[in-house]
Backbone as CSV, one residue per row, in Angstrom:
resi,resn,N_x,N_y,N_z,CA_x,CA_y,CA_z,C_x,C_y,C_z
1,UNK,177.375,61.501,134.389,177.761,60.967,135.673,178.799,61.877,136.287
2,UNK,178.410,62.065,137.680,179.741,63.148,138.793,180.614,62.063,138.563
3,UNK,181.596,62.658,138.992,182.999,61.754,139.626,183.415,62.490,140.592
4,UNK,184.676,62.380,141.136,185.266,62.877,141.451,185.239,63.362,143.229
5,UNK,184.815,62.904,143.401,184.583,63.235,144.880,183.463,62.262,145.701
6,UNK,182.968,62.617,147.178,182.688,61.458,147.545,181.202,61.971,148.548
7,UNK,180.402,61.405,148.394,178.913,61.489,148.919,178.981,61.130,150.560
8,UNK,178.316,61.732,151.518,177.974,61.229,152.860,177.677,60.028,152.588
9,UNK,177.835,58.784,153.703,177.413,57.574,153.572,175.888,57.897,153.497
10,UNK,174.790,57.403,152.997,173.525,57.474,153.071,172.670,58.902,152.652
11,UNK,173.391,59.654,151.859,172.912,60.645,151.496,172.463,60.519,150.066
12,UNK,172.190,59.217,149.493,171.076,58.945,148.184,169.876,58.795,148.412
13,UNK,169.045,59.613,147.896,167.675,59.426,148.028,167.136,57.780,147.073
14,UNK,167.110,56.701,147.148,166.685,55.737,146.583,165.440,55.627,145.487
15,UNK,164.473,56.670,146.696,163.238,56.841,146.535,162.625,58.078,145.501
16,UNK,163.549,58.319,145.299,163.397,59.309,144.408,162.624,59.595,142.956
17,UNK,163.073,58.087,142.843,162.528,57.447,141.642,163.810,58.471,139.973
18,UNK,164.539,59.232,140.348,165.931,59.486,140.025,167.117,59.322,139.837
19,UNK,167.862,58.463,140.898,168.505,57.613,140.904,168.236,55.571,141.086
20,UNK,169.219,55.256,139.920,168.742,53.703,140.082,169.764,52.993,140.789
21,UNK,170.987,54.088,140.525,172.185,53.240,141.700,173.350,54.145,142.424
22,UNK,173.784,54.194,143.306,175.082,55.210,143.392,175.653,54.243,144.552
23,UNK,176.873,54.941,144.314,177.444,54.231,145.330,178.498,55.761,146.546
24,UNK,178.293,55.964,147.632,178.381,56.510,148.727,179.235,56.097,150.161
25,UNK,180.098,55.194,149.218,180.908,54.235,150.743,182.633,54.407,150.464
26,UNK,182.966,55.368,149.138,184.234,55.604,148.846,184.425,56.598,147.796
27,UNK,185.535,57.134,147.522,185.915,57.917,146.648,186.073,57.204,145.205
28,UNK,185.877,57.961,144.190,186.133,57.628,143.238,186.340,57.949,142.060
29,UNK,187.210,57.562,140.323,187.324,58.479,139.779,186.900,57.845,138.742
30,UNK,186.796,58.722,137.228,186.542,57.678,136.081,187.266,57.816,135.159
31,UNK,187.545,56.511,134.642,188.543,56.849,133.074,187.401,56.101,132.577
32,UNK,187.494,57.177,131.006,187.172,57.019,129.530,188.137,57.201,128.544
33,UNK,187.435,56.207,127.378,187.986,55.856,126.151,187.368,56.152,125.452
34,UNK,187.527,56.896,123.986,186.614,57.374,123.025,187.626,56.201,122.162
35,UNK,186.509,55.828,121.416,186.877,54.600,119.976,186.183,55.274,119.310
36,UNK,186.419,56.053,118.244,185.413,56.366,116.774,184.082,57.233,117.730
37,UNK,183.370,56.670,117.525,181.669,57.075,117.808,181.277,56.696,119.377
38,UNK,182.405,55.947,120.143,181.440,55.040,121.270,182.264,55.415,122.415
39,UNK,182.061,56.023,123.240,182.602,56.214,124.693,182.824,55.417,125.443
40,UNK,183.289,54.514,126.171,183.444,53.793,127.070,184.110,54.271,128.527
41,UNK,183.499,53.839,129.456,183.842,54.348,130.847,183.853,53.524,131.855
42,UNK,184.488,53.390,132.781,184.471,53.344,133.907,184.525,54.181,135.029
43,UNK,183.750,53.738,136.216,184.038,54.246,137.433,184.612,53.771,138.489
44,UNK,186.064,53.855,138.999,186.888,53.014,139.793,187.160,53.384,141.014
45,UNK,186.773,52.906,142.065,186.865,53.027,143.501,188.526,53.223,144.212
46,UNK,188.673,53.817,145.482,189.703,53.745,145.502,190.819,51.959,145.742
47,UNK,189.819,50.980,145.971,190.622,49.637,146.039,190.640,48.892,145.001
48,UNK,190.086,49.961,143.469,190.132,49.123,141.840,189.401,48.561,141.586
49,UNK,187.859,48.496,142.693,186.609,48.267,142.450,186.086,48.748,141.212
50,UNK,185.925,48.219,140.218,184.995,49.135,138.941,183.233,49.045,139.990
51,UNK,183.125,50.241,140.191,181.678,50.530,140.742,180.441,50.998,139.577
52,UNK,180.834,51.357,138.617,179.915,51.444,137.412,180.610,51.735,136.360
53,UNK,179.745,51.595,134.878,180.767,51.353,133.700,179.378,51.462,132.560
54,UNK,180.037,51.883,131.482,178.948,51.822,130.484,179.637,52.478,129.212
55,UNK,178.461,52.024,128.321,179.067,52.633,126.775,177.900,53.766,126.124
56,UNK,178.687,54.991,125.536,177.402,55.664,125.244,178.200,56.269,123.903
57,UNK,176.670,56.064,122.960,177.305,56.134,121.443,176.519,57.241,120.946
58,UNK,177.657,57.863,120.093,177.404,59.273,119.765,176.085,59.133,118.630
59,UNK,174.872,60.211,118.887,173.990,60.113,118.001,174.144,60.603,116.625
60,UNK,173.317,60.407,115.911,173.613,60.531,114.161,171.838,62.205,114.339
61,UNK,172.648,62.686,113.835,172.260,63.986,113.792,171.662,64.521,112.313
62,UNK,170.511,64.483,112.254,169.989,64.571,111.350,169.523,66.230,110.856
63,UNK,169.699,66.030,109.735,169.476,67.692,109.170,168.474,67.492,108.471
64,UNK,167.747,69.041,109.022,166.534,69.114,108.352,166.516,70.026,107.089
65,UNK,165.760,69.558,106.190,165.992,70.110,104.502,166.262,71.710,104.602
């Protein structure tokens, strides 16, 4: 996920079949938290809106013989 800066109003293609959500009506930044294996994030608008958020867990990496 971008952060950090801010999209023309209406400059997401919907249709794209690429994007499933964005948001284009404010600036915004993200804090993350690493716990062990699991990332956690947010994306916070400038009025403390959380506008998206999610957890993404580190994969187990398998070696081959």
């Amino acid at each position: 996920m971008g952060s950090g800066g801010k999209l023309r109003f209406g400059n997401i293609d919907r249709t794209s079949g690429l994007t499933d959500r964005g948001f284009d009506t404010d600036n915004a930044f993200l804090a993350v938290e690493i716990d062990g294996d699991k990332m956690y994030f947010n994306a916070i608008a400038t009025d403390g809106s959380i506008v998206d958020s999610g957890i993404i867990e580190r994969r187990v990496r398998v070696r081959k013989p």
